[in-house]
C-alpha positions in Angstrom: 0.0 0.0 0.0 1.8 3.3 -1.3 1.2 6.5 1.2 -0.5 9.1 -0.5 -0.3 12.5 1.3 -3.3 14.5 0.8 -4.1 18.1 2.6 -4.4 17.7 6.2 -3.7 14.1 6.6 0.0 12.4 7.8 1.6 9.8 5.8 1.1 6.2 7.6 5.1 6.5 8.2 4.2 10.0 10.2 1.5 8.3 12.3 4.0 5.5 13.3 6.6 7.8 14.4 4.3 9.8 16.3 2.9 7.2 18.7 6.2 4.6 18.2 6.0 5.2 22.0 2.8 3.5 22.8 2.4 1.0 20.7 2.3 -2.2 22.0 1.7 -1.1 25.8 -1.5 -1.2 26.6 -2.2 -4.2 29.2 -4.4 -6.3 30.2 -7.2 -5.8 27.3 -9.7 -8.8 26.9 -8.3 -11.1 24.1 -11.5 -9.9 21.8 -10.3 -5.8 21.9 -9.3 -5.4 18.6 -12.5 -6.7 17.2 -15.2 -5.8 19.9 -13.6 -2.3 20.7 -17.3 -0.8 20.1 -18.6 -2.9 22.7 -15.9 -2.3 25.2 -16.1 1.6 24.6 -19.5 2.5 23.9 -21.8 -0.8 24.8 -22.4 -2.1 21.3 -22.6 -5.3 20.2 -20.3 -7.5 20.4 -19.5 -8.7 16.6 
């Protein structure tokens, strides 16, 4: 996937370098986070 830098928006590289420091740290999450993150934030569903 090529970054494409548009008006107002970071390059995926920019993003990365920005929050290189927490990524990865977050602990103790339910195994299902990535996917249910609605749920655990705002009550929805779970998918």
């Amino acid at each position: 996937m090529e970054a494409v830098e548009e008006e107002g928006r970071s390059k995926p590289s920019e993003l990365f370098e920005h929050y290189r420091d927490v990524i990865g740290t977050a602990k103790g999450l339910p195994p299902d986070a990535a996917v249910n993150h609605d749920h655990y934030l705002y009550g929805m569903p779970k998918r």
